[in-house]
Each structure stands twice: as C-alpha cells, then as structure tokens.
DOSEKOL-714709 format. One record per residue (C-alpha): residue in three letters; z, y, x. Coordinates in steps of 0.1 Angstrom, whole numbers, padded with zeros to 4 digits, always signed. Layout:
N
ALAZYX
...
//
This chain:
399
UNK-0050-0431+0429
UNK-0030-0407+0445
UNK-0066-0392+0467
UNK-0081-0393+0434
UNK-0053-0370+0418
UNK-0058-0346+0447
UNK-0027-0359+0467
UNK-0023-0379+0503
UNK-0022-0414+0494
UNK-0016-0425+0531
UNK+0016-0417+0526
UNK+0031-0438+0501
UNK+0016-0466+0528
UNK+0045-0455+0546
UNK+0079-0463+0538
UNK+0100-0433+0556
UNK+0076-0408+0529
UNK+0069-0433+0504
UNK+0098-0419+0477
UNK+0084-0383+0486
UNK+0045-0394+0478
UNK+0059-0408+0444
UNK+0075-0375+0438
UNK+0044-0353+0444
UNK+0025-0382+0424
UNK+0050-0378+0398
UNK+0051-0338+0399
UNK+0012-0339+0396
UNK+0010-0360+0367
UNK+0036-0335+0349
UNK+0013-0305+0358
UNK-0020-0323+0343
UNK-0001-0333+0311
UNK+0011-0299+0312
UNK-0028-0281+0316
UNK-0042-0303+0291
UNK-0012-0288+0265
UNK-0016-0253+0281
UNK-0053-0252+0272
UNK-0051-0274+0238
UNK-0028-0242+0228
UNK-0054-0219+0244
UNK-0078-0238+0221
UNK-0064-0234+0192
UNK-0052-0197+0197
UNK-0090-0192+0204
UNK-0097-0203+0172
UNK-0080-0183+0152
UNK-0093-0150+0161
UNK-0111-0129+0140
UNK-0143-0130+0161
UNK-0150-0151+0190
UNK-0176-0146+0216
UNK-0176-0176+0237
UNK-0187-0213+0220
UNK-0153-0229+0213
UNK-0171-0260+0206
UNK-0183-0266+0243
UNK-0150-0260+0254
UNK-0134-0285+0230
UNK-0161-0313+0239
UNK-0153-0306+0278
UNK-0114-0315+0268
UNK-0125-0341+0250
UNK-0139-0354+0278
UNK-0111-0351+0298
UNK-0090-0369+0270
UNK-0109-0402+0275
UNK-0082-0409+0307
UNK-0048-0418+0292
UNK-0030-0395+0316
UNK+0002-0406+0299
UNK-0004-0437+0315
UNK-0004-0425+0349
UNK+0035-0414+0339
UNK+0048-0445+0354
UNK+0089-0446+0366
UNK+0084-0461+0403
UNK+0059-0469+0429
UNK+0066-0506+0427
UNK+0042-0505+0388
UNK+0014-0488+0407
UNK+0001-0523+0394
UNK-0002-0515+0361
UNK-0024-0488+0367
UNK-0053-0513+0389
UNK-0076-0511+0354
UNK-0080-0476+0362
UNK-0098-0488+0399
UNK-0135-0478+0386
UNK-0120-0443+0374
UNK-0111-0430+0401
UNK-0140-0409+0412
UNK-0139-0393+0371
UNK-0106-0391+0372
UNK-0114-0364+0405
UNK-0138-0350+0383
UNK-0123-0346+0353
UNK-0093-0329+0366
UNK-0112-0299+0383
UNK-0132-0298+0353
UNK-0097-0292+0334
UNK-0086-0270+0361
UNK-0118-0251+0355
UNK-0115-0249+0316
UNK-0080-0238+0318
UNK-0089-0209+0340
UNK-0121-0201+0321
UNK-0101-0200+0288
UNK-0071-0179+0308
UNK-0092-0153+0319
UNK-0112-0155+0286
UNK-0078-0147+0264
UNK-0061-0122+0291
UNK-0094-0099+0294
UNK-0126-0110+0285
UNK-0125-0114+0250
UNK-0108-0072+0251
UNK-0137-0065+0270
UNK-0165-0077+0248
UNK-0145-0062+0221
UNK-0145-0026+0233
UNK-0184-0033+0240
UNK-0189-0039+0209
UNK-0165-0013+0193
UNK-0181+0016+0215
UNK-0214+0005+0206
UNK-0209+0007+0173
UNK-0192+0042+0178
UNK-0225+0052+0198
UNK-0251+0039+0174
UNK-0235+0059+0152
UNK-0230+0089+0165
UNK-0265+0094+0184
UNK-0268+0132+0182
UNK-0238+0132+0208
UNK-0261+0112+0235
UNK-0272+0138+0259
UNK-0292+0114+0281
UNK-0317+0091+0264
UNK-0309+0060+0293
UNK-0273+0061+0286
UNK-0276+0038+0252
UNK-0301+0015+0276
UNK-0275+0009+0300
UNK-0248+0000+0282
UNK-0267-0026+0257
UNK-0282-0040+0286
UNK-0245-0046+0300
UNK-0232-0057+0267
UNK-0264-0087+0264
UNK-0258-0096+0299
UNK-0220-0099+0293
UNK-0227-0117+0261
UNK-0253-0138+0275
UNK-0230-0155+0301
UNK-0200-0158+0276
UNK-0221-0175+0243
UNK-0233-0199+0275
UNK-0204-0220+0285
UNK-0220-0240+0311
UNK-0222-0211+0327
UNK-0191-0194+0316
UNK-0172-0219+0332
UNK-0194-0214+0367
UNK-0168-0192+0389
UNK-0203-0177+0405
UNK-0212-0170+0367
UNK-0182-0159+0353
UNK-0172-0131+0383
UNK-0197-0103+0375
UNK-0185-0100+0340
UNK-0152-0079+0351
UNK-0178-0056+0365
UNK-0202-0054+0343
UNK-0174-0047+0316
UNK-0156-0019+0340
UNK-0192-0003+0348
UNK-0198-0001+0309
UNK-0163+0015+0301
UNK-0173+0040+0330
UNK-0201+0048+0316
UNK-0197+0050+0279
UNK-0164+0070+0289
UNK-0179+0092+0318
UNK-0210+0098+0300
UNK-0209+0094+0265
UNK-0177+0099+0246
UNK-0151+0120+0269
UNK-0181+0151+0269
UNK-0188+0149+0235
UNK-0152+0150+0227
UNK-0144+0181+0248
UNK-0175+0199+0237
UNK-0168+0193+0200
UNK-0133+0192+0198
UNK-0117+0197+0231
UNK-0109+0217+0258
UNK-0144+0237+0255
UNK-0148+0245+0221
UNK-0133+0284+0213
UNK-0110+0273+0191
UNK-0091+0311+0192
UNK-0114+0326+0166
UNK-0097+0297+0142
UNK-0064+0308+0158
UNK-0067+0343+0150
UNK-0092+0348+0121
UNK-0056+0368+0102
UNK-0063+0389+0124
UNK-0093+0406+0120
UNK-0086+0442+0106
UNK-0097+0436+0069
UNK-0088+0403+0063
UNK-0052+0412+0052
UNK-0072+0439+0026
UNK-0090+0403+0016
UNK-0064+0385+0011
UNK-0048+0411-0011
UNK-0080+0415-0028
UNK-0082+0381-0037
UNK-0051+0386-0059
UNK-0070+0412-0083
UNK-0076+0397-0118
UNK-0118+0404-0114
UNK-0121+0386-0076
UNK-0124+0347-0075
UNK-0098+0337-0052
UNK-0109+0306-0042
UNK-0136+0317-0026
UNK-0113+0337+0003
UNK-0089+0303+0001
UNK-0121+0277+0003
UNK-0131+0292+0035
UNK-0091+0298+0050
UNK-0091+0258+0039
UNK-0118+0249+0064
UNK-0116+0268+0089
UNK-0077+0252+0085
UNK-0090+0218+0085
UNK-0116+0226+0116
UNK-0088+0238+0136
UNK-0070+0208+0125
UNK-0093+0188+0141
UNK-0087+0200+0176
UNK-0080+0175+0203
UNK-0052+0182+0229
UNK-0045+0166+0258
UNK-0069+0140+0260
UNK-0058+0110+0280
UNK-0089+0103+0290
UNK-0075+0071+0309
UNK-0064+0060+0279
UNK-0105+0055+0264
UNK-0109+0025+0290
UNK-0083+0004+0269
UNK-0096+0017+0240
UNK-0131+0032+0229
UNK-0118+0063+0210
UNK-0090+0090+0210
UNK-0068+0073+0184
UNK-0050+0109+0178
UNK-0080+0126+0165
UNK-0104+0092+0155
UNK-0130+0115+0170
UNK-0164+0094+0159
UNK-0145+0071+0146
UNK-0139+0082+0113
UNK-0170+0103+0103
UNK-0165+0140+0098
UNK-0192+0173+0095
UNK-0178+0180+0132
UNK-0211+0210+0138
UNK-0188+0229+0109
UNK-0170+0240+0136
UNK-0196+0255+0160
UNK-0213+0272+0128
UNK-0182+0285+0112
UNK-0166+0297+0145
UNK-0194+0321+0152
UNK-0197+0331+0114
UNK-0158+0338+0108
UNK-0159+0375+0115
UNK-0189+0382+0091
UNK-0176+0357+0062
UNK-0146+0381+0062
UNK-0167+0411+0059
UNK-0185+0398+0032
UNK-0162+0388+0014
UNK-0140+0417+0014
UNK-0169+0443+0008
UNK-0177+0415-0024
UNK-0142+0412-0032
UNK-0139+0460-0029
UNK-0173+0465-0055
UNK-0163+0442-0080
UNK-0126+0454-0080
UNK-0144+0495-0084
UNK-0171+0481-0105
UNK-0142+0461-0125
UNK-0119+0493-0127
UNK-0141+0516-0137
UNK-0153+0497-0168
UNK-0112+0498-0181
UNK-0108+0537-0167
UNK-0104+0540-0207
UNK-0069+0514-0207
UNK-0056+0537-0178
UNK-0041+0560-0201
UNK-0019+0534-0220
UNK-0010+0510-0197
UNK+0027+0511-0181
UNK+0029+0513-0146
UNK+0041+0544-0120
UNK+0028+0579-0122
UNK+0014+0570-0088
UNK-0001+0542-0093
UNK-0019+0557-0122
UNK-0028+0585-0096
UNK-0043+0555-0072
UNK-0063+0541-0096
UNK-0079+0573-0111
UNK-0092+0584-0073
UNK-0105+0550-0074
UNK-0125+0559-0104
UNK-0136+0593-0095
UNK-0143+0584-0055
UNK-0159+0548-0062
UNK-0141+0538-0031
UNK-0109+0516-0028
UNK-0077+0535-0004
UNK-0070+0528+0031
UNK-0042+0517+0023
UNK-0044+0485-0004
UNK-0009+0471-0013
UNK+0000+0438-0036
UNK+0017+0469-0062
UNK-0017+0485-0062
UNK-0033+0451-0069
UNK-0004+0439-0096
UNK-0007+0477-0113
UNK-0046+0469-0113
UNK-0044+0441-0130
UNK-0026+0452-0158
UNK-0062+0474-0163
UNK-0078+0439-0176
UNK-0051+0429-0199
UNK-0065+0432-0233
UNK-0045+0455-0253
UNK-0043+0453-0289
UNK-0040+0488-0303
UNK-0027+0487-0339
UNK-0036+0521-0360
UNK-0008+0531-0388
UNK-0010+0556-0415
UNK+0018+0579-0411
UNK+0023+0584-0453
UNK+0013+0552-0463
UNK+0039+0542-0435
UNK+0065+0568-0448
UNK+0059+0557-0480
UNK+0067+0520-0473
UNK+0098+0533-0460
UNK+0111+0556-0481
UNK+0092+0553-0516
UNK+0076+0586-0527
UNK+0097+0600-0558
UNK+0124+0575-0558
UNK+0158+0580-0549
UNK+0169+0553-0529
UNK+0204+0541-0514
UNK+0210+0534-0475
UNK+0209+0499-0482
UNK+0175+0500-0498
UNK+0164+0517-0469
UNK+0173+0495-0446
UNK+0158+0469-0461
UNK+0125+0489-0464
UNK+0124+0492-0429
UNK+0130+0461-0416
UNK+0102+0445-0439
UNK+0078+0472-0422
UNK+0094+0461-0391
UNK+0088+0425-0399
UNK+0052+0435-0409
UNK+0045+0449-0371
UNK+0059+0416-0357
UNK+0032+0393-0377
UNK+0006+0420-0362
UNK+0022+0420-0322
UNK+0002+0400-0295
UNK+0016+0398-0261
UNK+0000+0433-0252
UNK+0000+0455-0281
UNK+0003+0495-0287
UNK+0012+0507-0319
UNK-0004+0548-0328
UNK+0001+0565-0359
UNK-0028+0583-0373
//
C-alpha cells in the first residue's frame, strides 16, 4: 500500500523506521484528502464564473473517478489495522494511477484559475476591441496572428485530455504572452499614441483662445443678431477632443488589461478622426466665423441706424456705432460695452405720438376754471392713461 501511495514500503518491514513509515503513510493520506477538497473547491469556483473556457464536465468525471477509492479508509490510527485495508490488494496499481491523475487535475485546474482563464479572457476582450476598431489595423497579418493564437489556445483548453497533458498545456503561457505582445506592440499602443497620445498636436486645442480674432468672436457672439451657439458648439468639441487626450500611457499596464482604462480608448466608441480634421481646421473655423459673426452685426446695424437717435446709451457709443454705419466696417477695437450698447439697437421701441392740445386739454380743460385739486387729479388720470399704453421699451413725443 505504502509503494502504491508513492511512499517506501520497505520500511515499515522494519521495526527501528516502522512508526516513521506510518507517519509519512499517515502525512500522505492527509495530503490526498486534502487535494481531492482543494480541487472539489477549485471545481466549484470554476463553475461559477461568468464564462468558462475549459469543459468543467471532463474535469468533474476525472474526480469522479478518483472518488471510486474510499481514501477515508486508508485514514487508519496504527500500523497494526493495515489488515483492514487487504480488500484494497487488487487496487493498488489504480490507486498509483488515480493519485497522479489527481495530482494532474489539481495542477491543471491551479494553473487554469491563477492565469489561464485571464489569458483567454484578454484574447477574447482584445479581439473584440480589434474587430471593432479595424480602421486602426495598419498591417493586414496582424488580425491573422492573433486569431490564430487565440484558436490554438482555445483549442487545447475546450480539450481536456489534452489540457491536462503537461506537453499540451506548456505552450499556452506562450502563446498567450506572444498575443499580448503583439496586439499591444502592434495594434493598440500605436493607434493610441497616433490618435490620442503622445503624437497627436494636441496644442492647437490648447491654444485655439489664442488666435488674434477669436477674442473679437467671442465678443461677437454676444450681439443680439449672431447665433451664439454656433462659436460655443465648436469651443464644446474642440473641449471635448482635447478632453480625450491620453497621458502617460502605462503601456505595461495593456498586458493585464487590453485597453487604457483612463481614456477607454476603443473601448467605448467615439468619432476619434474629429480630432485630426478639426485640429487642422481650427484656425479657419475661427475666421469664418468671426467675418459671419462682423457682416451680420453691420448688415444688422445698419438696418436700426433709424433707433440710433433714441436709444440711451453714451455719446461715444453712439459715435461707435454711427462710423459703423457710415464705414460698413466694425472698430479695431470691439468691447462687450460696444456689444451691450449695440444691442439696445434691436430692442423694439414703442414710440407713442401725443397731441400737445388735446393733451393740454385733458389736463387743464379749455374754458374752465379749475382748482389745484382738480388738476391734479386731471393729470394723474393722463398719467394713468400713458401707463396702460407703456411696454418695456417705449418713447413718448408730442406732436
């Protein structure tokens, strides 16, 4: 029994290392209770993973098999009821067997759980990313190569005869580090730095403020006649472009996992050739849209020159906004109190015309002589009148 469980039996034919050869018998029966536990647990962890790769089944019937010895059995309490154990006589050569095939399912299932399992994982996470993302593949072999390393990988795992192989089961470490190599190498970590990384100029989004007119623009875009949002849609994406940028990279990092997780780049799906088109357009959007934004405000002006004389603002305003008329042409020098004064050009002012005697004579009543009292309260009904007729802009003149 004790050659069959791997030990020296000789020596428990020997009474000076008898009580030692019962110990290691004793030890070794612990340790294959012990793995057959270790990998029922492995077993069942297995199990409840989302997704599985390898045929749980196989690996449950192989344990099964090694369940027909009652291993309890062999936890006798001395040497002397080595007796007790003589039914298991015919076993002996499955019992050999049977415990190197549980050595070899525990350590299949080990290395399974600890790295295998990650590996397909990221396989099949990064080939997904890829398959997706194919105008980033810059070398039509590179998709080859790695699905041919992801069904060879696969291959060997779904096969547990052959999973459990040591010969068979070694290359897959490789064949899952050469894949991460090359989806990382050649595949994701370029695309990343030429979309979003290191190589993309990301200083025109930096410093699109600066170009000389977009200030003027942006004070532009205040005036009552320019649409706003069309300056503030495009300050919004080239925002959210810049947004996008990637920084310091840890390109390590993609070999545990097969994306940057700080920017999701291909992960969550985005219109990333925004940036390459926008970044060499930014300097001509801004033209545009200030020499848009300039007519429309002349154009716009010029149609309410007639409100200029009636509307309140400074002398010098008024003096701004009359060369504007006369020139076509918009100052050097725009300000937001040139805008604000501007805009008071395309309120709609109500102008209310009054008959002087008919006023005069709501007032005072032609021929009459009247007290102060009566007076009064003549004026303050025209008065009341003027309110019913005042909107939130109106001029009163008297004809």
């Amino acid at each position: 029994m004790l050659n069959a469980l791997g030990l020296n039996g000789a020596k428990m034919l020997q009474e000076k290392h008898r009580n030692e050869a019962f110990v290691e018998y004793k030890t070794r029966v612990k340790d294959i209770i012990d793995n057959i536990t270790s990998v029922e647990f492995l077993v069942g962890k297995l199990e409840n993973k989302a997704s599985l790769y390898l045929n749980i089944d196989s690996a449950k019937s192989i344990l099964d098999d090694v369940k027909t010895i009652d291993w309890q059995a062999l936890d006798i309490s001395n040497h002397a009821k080595f007796n007790k154990l003589e039914y298991l006589k015919t076993d002996l050569a499955k019992i050999t067997k049977l415990l190197a095939l549980l050595d070899n399912l525990k350590t299949t299932l080990q290395e399974y759980n600890t790295s295998i399992h990650k590996g397909l994982g990221y396989m099949n996470d990064a080939l997904e990313i890829l398959r997706a993302n194919k105008e980033f593949i810059k070398e039509e072999q590179i998709e080859n190569k790695l699905e041919q390393f992801y069904d060879d990988t696969l291959a060997i795992v779904k096969d547990f005869s052959k999973l459990i192989q040591l010969g068979e089961r070694f290359p897959i470490s490789g064949k899952i580090d050469a894949f991460k190599k090359i989806y990382v190498t050649e595949f994701y970590y370029p695309a990343l730095q030429n979309t979003i990384g290191n190589k993309v100029n990301w200083k025109v989004f930096e410093n699109y403020r600066q170009h000389p007119l977009y200030v003027k623009t942006e004070m532009l875009a205040n005036a009552e006649c320019n649409l706003k949002s069309k300056l503030q849609a495009k300050t919004n994406l080239w925002n959210s472009l810049l947004a996008l940028r990637a920084e310091r990279v840890d390109a390590e990092r993609l070999y545990d996992v097969p994306f940057d997780t700080a920017s999701n780049f291909m992960k969550v799906e985005r219109n990333y050739k925004s940036i390459a088109v926008e970044s060499m357009r930014i300097d001509k959007i801004i033209e545009n849209i200030y020499n848009e934004y300039a007519l429309s405000t002349v154009d716009e002006v010029k149609k309410k020159a007639k409100q200029l004389e009636i509307i309140k603002i400074a002398d010098e305003y008024k003096t701004a906004i009359s060369k504007i008329i006369e020139t076509e042409q918009l100052p050097d020098d725009i300000t937001l109190l040139l805008i604000d004064a501007i805009n008071k050009l395309f309120v709609d002012i109500k102008i209310v015309k009054l008959n002087k005697e008919q006023l005069a004579n709501k007032i005072f009543k032609q021929d009459e002589l009247l007290t102060f009292e009566q007076i009064r309260k003549s004026f303050f009904d025209v008065l009341n009148d003027l309110e019913k007729q005042k909107g939130s802009e109106t001029r009163f003149k008297i004809d």
